[in-house]
C-alpha positions as CSV (number, residue, x, y, z in Angstrom):
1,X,136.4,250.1,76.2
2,X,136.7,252.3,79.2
3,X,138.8,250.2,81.2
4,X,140.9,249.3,78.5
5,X,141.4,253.4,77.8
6,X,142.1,253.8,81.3
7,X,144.7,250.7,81.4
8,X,146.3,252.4,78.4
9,X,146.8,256.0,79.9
10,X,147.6,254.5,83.4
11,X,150.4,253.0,81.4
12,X,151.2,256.4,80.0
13,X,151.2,257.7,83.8
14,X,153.4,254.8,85.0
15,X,156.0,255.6,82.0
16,X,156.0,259.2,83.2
17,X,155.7,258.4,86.8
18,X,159.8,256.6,85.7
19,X,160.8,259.8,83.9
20,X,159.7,261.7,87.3
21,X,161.6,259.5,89.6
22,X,164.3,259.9,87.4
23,X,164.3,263.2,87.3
24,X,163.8,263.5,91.4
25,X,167.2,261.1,91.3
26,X,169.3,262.6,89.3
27,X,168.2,266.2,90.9
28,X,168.7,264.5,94.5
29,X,172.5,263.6,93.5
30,X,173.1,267.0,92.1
31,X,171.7,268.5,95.3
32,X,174.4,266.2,97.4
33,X,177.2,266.5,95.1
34,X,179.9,268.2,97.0
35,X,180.1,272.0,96.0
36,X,184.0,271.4,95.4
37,X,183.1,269.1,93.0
38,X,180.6,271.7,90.9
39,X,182.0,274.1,88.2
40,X,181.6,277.5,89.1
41,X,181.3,278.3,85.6
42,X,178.6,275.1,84.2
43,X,177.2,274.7,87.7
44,X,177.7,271.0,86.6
45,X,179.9,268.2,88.0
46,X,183.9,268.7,86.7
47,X,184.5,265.7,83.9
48,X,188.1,267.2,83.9
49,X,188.9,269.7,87.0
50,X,191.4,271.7,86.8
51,X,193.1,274.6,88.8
52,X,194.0,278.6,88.8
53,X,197.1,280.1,90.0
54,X,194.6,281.6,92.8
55,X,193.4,278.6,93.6
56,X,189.9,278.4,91.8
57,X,188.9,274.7,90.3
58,X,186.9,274.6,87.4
59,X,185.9,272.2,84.3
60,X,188.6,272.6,81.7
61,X,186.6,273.0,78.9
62,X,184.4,275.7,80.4
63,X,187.4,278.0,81.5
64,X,189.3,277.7,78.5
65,X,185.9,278.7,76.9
66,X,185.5,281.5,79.1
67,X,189.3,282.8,78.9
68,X,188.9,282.5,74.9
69,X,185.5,284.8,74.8
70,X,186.0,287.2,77.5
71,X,189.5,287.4,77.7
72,X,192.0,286.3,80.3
73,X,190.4,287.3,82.9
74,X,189.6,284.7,86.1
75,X,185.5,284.3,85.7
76,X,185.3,284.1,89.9
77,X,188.6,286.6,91.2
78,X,188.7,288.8,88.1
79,X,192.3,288.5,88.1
80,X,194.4,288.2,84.8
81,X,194.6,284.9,84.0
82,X,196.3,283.1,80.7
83,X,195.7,279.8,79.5
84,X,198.5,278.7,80.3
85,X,197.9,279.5,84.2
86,X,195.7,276.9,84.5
87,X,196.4,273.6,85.4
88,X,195.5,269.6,85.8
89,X,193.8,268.6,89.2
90,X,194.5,265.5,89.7
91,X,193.6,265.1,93.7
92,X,190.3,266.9,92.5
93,X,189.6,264.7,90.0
94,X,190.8,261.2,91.6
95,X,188.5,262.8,94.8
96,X,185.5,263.1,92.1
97,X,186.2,259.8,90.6
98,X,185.9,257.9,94.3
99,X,182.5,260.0,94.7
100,X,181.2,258.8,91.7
101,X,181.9,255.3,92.6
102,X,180.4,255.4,95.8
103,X,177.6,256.8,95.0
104,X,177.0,254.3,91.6
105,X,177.6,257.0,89.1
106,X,179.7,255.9,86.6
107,X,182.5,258.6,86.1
108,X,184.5,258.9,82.9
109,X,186.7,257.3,81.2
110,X,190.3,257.3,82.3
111,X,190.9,259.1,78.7
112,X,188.5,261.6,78.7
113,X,190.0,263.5,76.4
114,X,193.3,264.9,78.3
115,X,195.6,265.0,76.2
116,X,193.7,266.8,73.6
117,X,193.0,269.5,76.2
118,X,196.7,270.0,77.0
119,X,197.1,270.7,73.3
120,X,194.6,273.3,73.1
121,X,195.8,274.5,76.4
122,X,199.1,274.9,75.3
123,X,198.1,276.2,71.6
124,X,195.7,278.9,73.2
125,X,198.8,280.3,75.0
């Protein structure tokens, strides 16, 4: 009965000994993601990158987020910044895409929603 207790929890250990290793992957590739590719707002990988007038790339559902609850203002240069100031980065995101390829991640689909963030951009301006 012993052994067959200890079988049974070292089966528990090597199902959470996966869930660990998981964890230390997925951690490992967010520690090497390039920090271009990282939302300044989500801290998270850009599904949908776009750009300021200054210059500053983030995820486009987190900025319009942010410039709808705290106003236009540019979360990273305080500067006034509309909705309609930001903008689709396509080198960013194609840059992202080849990233994810090469390191196995698979990124999203080509229609990740786009369009119907272009309407909301355009409607929250």
């Amino acid at each position: 009965a012993g052994t067959s207790a200890a079988r049974g929890h070292g089966a528990a250990n090597g199902i959470e000994d996966d869930v660990d290793a998981d964890k230390r992957i997925v951690s490992a590739q967010i520690a090497l993601t390039p920090p271009r590719f990282i939302c300044p707002i989500t801290k998270k990988l850009m599904k949908d990158p776009v750009m300021t007038k200054t210059g500053v790339n983030y995820d486009r559902k987190a900025i319009l987020k942010a410039l709808q609850s705290n106003g236009c203002v540019c979360p990273v240069t305080q500067r006034s910044l509309a909705p309609s100031g930001v903008i689709a980065n396509a080198k960013l995101a194609w840059d992202i895409q080849q990233w994810q390829l090469q390191f196995g991640q698979a990124p999203p689909p080509p229609s990740s929603g786009t369009s119907s963030s272009r309407r909301r951009v355009k409607s929250l301006s």
